[in-house]
C-alpha positions, 0 to 999 in steps of 0.5 A, a space after each residue: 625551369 629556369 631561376 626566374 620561372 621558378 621565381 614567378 611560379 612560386 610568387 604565383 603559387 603565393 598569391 593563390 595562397 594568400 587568396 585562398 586564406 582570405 577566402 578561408 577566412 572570410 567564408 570558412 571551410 566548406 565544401 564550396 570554398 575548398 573546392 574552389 581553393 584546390 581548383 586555385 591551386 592546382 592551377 597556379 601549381 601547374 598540378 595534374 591533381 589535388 586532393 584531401 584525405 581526412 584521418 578518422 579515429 573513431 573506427 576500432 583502428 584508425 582509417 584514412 580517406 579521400 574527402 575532396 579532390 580537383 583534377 586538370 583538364 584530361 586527368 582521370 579523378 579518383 574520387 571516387 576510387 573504392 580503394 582510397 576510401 577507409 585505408 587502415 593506416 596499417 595498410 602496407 602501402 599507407 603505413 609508411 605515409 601514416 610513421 612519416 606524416 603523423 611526426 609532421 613529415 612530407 612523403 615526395 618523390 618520383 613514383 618510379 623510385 617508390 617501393 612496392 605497392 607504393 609504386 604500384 599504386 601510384 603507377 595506377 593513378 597514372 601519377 609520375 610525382 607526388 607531394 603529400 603534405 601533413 595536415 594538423 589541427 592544432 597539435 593533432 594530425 588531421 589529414 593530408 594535402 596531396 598533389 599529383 603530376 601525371 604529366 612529368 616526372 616534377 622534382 619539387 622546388 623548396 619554393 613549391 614545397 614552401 609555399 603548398 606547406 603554408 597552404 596546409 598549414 592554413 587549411 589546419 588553421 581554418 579547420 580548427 577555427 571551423 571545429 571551433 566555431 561549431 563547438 561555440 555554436 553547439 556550446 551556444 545552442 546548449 546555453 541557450 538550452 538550459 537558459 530556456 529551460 531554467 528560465 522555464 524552471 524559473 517561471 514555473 517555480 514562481 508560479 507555483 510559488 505564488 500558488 503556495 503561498 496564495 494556498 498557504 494564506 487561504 490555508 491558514 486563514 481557513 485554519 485560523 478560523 476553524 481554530 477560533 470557532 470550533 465547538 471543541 476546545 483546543 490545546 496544545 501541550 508540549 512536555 506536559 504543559 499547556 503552550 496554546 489555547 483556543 477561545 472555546 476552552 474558556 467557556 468549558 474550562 472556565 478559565 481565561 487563557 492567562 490562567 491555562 497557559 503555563 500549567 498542566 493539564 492534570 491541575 485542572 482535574 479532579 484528585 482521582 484523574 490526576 494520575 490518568 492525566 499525567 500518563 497520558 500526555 508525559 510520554 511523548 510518541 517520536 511518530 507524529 500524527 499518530 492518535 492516541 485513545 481518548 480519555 473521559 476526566 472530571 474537573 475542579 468545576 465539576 464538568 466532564 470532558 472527554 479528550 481526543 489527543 493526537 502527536 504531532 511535531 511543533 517547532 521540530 519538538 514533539 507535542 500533543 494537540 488536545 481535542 476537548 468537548 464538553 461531555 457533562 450533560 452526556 454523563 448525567 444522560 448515562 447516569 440517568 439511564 443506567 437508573 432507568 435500566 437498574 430500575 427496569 431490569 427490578 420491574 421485569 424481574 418482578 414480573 418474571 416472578 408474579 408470572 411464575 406464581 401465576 403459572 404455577 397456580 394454572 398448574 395447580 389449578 389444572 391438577 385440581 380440576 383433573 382430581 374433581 374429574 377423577 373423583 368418581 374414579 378414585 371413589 370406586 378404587 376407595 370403595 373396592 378395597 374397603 367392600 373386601 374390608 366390609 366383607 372380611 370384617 362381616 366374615 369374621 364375626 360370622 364365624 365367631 357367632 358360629 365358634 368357627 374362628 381358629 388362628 391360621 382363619 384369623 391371620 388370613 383374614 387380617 392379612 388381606 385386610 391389611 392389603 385392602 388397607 395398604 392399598 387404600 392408602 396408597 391410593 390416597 398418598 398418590 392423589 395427594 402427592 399428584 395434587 400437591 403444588 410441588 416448589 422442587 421439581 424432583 427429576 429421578 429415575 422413573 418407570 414409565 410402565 409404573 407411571 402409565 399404571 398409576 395415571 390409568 388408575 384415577 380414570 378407568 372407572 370413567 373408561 369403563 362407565 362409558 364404554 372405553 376399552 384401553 389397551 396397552 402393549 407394554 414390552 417386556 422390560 421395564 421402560 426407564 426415563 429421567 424426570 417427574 412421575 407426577 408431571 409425567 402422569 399428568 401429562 398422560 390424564 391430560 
């Protein structure tokens, strides 16, 4: 070309320049406005091809790939070529390009005088000459620009190279504004975000607030009524002292409030309370709400109260609020009753004992009645033994009309007179032991066969006058057992 083509091409390829500054600026980068700034100047460059290549470094190595491309009337494009997609910067051909370009260099030149693979590459995309001009933002490198001839083998003007740098380095310019005003927007979006929510916040913590504090005065004024008109009397004690009172302490104290507040607690009670007092509100609990047992203590104005203490934290000290209900009347109730009980536990003693008197009688009176009904029987035990004395007695005299007494005669005779008497007596002390009301019951060692002999003995007359044959299989041993013989007998009569 000649000086003066040169000239004009360069002044056109301005022009497209500034156009597509303004069109950058007016519209900003998009898919539409950069296709239509490479149509431009791939136009008034008198281009086969122009294209954009976008860097992208969030990959575990850096890639590099054709984003956006404008081809001449007949020219191949190469959009859509797999192999100018996701390049790594450290692929043979590409690396070169990536040294030069990321330190703000261009790649130029006529493909024939390009190494391998850069030649073979190219030559494939049917280009004789290129121009590849780096593209940053800000200070960062972004991409890259290229332009393609695939007519002639085009030797790049200083003007050419001038003007399509300043193309470049607008595009960066309108790029970064781009990146820029998507931050700003995102940043907008997420101010106003937070300013919604805050707002948000905002209102519902005034709301709730307001619900609080509306809660808090029912809240109070609920508790400033319950306060005044509780049935029990209120204190508040902190370090032993009495800080707050509520009106009904004056009708069970008998104190106006002046004359309370101030003092201990213990000043109130009886000498004999004092010291119960005193332990139980000096030590001071560090855990709140936590009850204490309840106490009963006698006052000066003679009442008894009973105390209900729990710990609680009152202007960040520690304290007790005092529960007090008059108990008085409650005291005297249990005084009362424990009289009554006293009284009554004396009267059901009293006729535990009559009734035991009453029982004994009753046994008593039963023995009694079974020795009337054994009379006849014991009569003819009696008389059994004191026939054999009558006889003995007469058989003596007998033979001492008859001078036929001798000594070994006499001893025989007495002795068995003896027995009849023994035996006689023996019948007469067990009747009177049997009949006798016994204080002692006397539990011993007893033989059963012994006893069973003995209670047959007072009936067998009556068996025997009508009728009554009793037989009784005894074992060889003697039975033993623990207990009365004279009950036991009396339970075999009955």
């Amino acid at each position: 070309l000649s000086a003066e083509q040169e000239r004009d091409k360069g002044e056109s390829i301005l022009n497209a320049l500034s156009q597509a500054t303004a069109t950058f600026f007016r519209h900003g980068v998009n898919d539409k406005t950069v296709n239509n700034v490479l149509k431009l100047i791939g136009e008034k460059a008198d281009v086969s091809r122009v294209y954009i290549f976008k860097l992208d470094e969030t990959k575990d190595e850096s890639q590099i790939s054709q984003i956006y491309e404008w081809v001449a009337k007949g020219v191949s494009s190469q959009i859509d070529n797999d192999n100018l997609i996701s390049i790594p910067i450290s692929d043979p051909m590409f690396s070169w390009w990536a040294e030069r370009m990321s330190v703000r260099k261009n790649v130029m030149g006529i493909t024939e005088e390009f190494d391998e693979p850069t030649k073979s590459v190219l030559s494939s995309q049917d280009i004789q000459s290129v121009l590849a001009i780096p593209i940053f933002v800000k200070d960062s490198w972004w991409g890259f620009i290229g332009f393609d001839d695939c007519i002639s083998k085009r030797v790049w003007t200083d003007a050419e190279i001038n003007a399509l740098e300043l193309l470049a380095f607008n595009l960066g310019g309108a790029i970064y504004r781009k990146e820029v005003e998507e931050d700003m927007t995102k940043l907008n979006a997420t101010l106003e975000e937070r300013v919604w929510e805050r707002t948000k916040d905002l209102e519902q913590e005034v709301a709730e607030r307001t619900i609080t504090e509306n809660l808090l005065r029912d809240s109070e004024e609920k508790y400033r009524l319950i306060y005044e008109n509780a049935n029990d009397g209120i204190l508040l004690i902190m370090k032993n002292t009495i800080h707050l009172v509520n009106p009904k302490i004056i009708e069970i104290i008998g104190l106006l409030p002046k004359n309370i507040i101030g003092k201990q607690f213990s000043e109130l009670v009886n000498a004999g309370y004092v010291d119960n007092v005193n332990n139980y509100f000096i030590e001071q609990d560090k855990e709140t709400d936590k009850k204490k047992g309840d106490i009963q203590v006698h006052m000066l104005n003679g009442k008894w109260l009973e105390l209900k203490s729990t710990c609680i934290t009152w202007d960040f000290e520690p304290a007790n609020l005092v529960f007090i209900s008059d108990i008085t009347k409650r005291k005297i109730a249990e005084k009362d009753l424990h009289e009554l009980n006293r009284n009554l536990e004396k009267r059901i003693n009293e006729e535990i004992n009559r009734a035991n008197i009453q029982q004994q009688l009753l046994v008593q009176k039963s023995k009694l009645e079974s020795i009337g009904e054994l009379s006849a029987g014991l009569a003819h035990e009696i008389n059994q033994p004191l026939g054999g004395i009558s006889m003995g007695l007469d058989n003596i005299l007998f033979n001492i009309n008859e001078d036929g007494l001798d000594e070994n005669y006499l001893r025989r005779k007495i002795n068995l007179l003896f027995k009849d008497i023994e035996r006689i007596h023996k019948i007469i002390e067990h009747v009177r032991l049997f009949s006798r009301d016994q204080d002692k019951l006397i539990i011993e060692k007893i033989s059963v066969n012994e006893v069973i002999d003995n209670a047959l003995s007072l009936v067998s007359k009556q068996l025997k006058s009508r009728n009554i044959e009793l037989i009784i299989n005894f074992p060889d041993s003697t039975i033993y057992t623990s207990g009365n013989k004279y009950r036991l007998e009396q339970v075999i009569l009955n």
